[in-house]
VOVEXNU-945742 format. One record per residue (C-alpha): chain; x, y, z; residue number from 1. Coordinates in Angstrom, 3 decimals, m for minus. Layout:
% VOVEXNU-945742
[atom A,[X,Y,Z],NUM]
...
***
This chain:
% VOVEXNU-945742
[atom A,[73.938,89.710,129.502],1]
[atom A,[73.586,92.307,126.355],2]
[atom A,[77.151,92.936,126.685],3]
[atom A,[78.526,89.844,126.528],4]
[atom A,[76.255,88.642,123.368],5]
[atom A,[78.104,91.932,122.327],6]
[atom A,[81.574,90.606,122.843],7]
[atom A,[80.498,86.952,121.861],8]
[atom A,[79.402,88.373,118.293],9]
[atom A,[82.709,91.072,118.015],10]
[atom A,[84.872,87.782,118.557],11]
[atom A,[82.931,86.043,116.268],12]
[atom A,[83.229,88.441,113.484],13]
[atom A,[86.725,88.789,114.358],14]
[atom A,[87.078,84.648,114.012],15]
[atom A,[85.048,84.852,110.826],16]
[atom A,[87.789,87.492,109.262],17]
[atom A,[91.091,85.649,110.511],18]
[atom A,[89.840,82.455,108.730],19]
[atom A,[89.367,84.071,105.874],20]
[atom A,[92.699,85.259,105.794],21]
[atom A,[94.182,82.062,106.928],22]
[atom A,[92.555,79.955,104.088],23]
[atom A,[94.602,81.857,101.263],24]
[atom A,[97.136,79.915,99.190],25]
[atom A,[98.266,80.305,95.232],26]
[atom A,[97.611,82.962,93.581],27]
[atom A,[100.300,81.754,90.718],28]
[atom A,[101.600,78.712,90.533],29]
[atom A,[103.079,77.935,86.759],30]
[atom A,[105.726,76.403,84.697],31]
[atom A,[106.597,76.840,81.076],32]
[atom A,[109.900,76.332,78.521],33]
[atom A,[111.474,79.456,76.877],34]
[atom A,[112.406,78.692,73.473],35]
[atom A,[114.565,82.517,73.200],36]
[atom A,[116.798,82.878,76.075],37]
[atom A,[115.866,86.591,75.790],38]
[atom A,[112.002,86.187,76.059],39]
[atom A,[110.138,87.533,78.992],40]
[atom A,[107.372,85.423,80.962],41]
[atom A,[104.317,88.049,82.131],42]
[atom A,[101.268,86.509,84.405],43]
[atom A,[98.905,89.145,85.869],44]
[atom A,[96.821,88.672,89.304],45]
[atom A,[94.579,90.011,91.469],46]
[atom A,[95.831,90.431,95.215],47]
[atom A,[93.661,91.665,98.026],48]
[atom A,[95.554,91.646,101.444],49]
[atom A,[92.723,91.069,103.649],50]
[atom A,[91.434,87.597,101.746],51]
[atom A,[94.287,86.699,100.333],52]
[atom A,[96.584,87.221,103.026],53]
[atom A,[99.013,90.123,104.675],54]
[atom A,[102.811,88.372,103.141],55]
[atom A,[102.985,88.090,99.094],56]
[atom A,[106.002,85.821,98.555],57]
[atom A,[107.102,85.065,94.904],58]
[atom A,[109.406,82.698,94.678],59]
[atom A,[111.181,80.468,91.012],60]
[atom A,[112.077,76.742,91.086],61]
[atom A,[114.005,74.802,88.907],62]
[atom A,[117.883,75.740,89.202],63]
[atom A,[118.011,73.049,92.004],64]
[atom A,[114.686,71.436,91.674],65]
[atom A,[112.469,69.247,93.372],66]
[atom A,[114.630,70.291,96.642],67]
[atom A,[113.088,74.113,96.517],68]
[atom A,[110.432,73.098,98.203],69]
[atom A,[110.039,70.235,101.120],70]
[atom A,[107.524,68.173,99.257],71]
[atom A,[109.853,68.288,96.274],72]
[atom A,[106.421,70.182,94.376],73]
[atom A,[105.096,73.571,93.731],74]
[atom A,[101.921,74.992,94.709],75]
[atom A,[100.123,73.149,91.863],76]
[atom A,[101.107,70.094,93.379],77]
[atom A,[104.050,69.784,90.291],78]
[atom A,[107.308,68.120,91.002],79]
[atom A,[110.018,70.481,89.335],80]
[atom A,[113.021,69.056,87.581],81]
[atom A,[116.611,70.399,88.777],82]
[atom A,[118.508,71.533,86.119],83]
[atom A,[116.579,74.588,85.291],84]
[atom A,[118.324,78.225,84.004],85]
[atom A,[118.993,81.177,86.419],86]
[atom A,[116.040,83.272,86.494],87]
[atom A,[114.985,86.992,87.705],88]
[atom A,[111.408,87.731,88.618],89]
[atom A,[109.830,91.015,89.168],90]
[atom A,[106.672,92.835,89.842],91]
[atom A,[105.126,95.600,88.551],92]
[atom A,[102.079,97.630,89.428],93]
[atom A,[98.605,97.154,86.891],94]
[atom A,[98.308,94.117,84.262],95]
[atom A,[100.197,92.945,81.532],96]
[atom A,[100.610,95.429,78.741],97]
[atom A,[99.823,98.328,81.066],98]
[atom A,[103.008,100.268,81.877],99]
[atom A,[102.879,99.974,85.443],100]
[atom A,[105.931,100.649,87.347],101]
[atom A,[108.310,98.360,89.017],102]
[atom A,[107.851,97.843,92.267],103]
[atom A,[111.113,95.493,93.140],104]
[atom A,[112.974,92.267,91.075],105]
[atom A,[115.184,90.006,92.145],106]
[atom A,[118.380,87.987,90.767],107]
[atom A,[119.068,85.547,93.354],108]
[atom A,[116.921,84.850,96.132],109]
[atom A,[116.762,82.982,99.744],110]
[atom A,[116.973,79.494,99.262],111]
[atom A,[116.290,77.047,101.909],112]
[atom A,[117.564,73.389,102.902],113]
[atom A,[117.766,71.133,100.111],114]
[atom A,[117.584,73.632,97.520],115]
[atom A,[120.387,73.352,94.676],116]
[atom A,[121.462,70.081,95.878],117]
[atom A,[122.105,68.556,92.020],118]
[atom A,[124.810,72.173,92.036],119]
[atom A,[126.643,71.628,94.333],120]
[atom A,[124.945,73.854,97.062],121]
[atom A,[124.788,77.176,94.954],122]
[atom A,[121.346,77.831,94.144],123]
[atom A,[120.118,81.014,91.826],124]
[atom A,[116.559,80.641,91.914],125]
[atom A,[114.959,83.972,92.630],126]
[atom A,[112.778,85.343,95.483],127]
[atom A,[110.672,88.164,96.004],128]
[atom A,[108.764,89.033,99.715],129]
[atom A,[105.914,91.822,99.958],130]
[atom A,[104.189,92.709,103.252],131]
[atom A,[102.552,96.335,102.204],132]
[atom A,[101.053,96.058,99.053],133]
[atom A,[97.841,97.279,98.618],134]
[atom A,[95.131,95.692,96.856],135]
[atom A,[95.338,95.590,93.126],136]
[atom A,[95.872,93.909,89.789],137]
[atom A,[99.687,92.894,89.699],138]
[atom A,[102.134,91.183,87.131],139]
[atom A,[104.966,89.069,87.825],140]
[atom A,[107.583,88.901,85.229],141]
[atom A,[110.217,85.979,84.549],142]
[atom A,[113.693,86.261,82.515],143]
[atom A,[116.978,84.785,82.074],144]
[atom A,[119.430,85.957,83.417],145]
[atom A,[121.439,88.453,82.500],146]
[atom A,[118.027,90.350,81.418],147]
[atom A,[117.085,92.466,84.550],148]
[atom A,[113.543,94.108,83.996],149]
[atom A,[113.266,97.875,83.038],150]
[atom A,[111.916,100.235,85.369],151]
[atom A,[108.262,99.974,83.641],152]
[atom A,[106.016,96.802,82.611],153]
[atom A,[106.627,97.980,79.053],154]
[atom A,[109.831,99.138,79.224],155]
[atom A,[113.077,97.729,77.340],156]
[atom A,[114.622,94.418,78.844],157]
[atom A,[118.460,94.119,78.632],158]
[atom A,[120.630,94.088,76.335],159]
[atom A,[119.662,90.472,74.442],160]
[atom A,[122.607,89.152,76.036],161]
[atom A,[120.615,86.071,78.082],162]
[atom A,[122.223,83.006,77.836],163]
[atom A,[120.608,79.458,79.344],164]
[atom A,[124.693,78.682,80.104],165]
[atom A,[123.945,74.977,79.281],166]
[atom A,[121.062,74.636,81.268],167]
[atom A,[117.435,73.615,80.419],168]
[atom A,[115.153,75.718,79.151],169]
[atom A,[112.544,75.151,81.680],170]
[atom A,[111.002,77.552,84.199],171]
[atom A,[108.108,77.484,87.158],172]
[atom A,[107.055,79.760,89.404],173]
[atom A,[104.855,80.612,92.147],174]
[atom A,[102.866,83.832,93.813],175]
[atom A,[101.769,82.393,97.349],176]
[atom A,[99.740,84.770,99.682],177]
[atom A,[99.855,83.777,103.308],178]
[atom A,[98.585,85.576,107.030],179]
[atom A,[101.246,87.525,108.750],180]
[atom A,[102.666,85.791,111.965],181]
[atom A,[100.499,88.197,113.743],182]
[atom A,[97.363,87.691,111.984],183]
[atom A,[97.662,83.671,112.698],184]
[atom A,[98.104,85.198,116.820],185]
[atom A,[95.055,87.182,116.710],186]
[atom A,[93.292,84.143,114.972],187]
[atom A,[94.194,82.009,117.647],188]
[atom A,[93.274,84.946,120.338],189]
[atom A,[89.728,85.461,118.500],190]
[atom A,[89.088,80.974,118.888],191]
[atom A,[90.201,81.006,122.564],192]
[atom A,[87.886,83.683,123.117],193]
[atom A,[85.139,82.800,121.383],194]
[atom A,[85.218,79.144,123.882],195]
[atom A,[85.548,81.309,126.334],196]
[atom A,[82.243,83.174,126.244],197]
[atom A,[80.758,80.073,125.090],198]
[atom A,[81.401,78.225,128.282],199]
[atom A,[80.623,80.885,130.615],200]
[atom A,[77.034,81.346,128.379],201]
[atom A,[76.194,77.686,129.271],202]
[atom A,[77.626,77.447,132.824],203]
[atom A,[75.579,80.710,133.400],204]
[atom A,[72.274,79.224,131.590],205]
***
């Protein structure tokens, strides 16, 4: 009997820690307009992998708008004109105005059904996919293309050769934080167990 109030309570921890991680969402979700094609957007975070969630996914919208995401909205619940400029995102290590280092950036990212459907198909919105970072303060940055981010947070951006090529001015973007496939298993695992237990507790009482 002690060890299976053992079990029972290990499961239920275990169920207690998956939903935790299961409930994460937005950790960014933000639009602005860039008056200088050659200005740089900076939005710090915190990110902790077991509340927030395992997969960091950063991801632009407005090249092909509303279609970049199946509800035609971002996280903020924001529908997102088409039409936008061609943007790069990257992330760096510490908060705005720190130095931290680059961890990756991205031009031109994966975009899915729908997306760019006002271009003709193309889409260069940008994404950006993290499954190992540790926990920390993080900042996302946001240009126009062609100004690829410097090695550091305060390093030197381009060459002031970004151009909006006709397009709007506008931008949005999003840092999401979701479980790992994995994590949403064991979840799963950790409910069908803890029913388990249960029933045999009251069949056995």
């Amino acid at each position: 009997m002690t060890k299976r109030i053992g079990q029972l309570g290990v499961l239920l921890a275990l169920g207690t820690l998956m939903a935790t991680v299961a409930s994460a969402g937005a950790l960014v979700s933000t639009q602005g307009v860039f008056s200088d094609p050659n200005a740089v957007f900076e939005q710090s975070f915190a990110y902790n992998p077991v509340t927030d969630g395992a997969l960091l996914t950063i991801q632009t919208f407005g090249y092909g708008g509303s279609g970049n995401m199946p509800t035609g909205r971002n996280a903020a619940g924001n529908i997102i004109l088409p039409g936008g400029f061609d943007p790069i995102i990257a992330l760096f290590a510490g908060g705005a105005g720190g130095g931290g280092a680059r961890l990756d950036f991205n031009d031109d990212g994966v975009c899915g059904a729908g997306r760019g459907a006002t271009d003709a198909g193309i889409c260069f919105d940008s994404t950006l996919v993290f499954a190992n970072l540790a926990a920390g303060t993080y900042t996302v940055a946001l240009t126009v293309f062609p100004n690829f981010p410097p090695t550091t947070e305060t390093g030197a951006y381009g060459t002031g050769a970004a151009n909006f090529n006709g397009r709007a001015n506008r931008f949005a973007v999003d840092v999401i934080a979701t479980p790992e496939p994995m994590t949403s298993l064991l979840m799963g695992t950790g409910l069908l167990g803890l029913g388990y237990f249960a029933r045999r507790r009251r069949s056995q009482q």
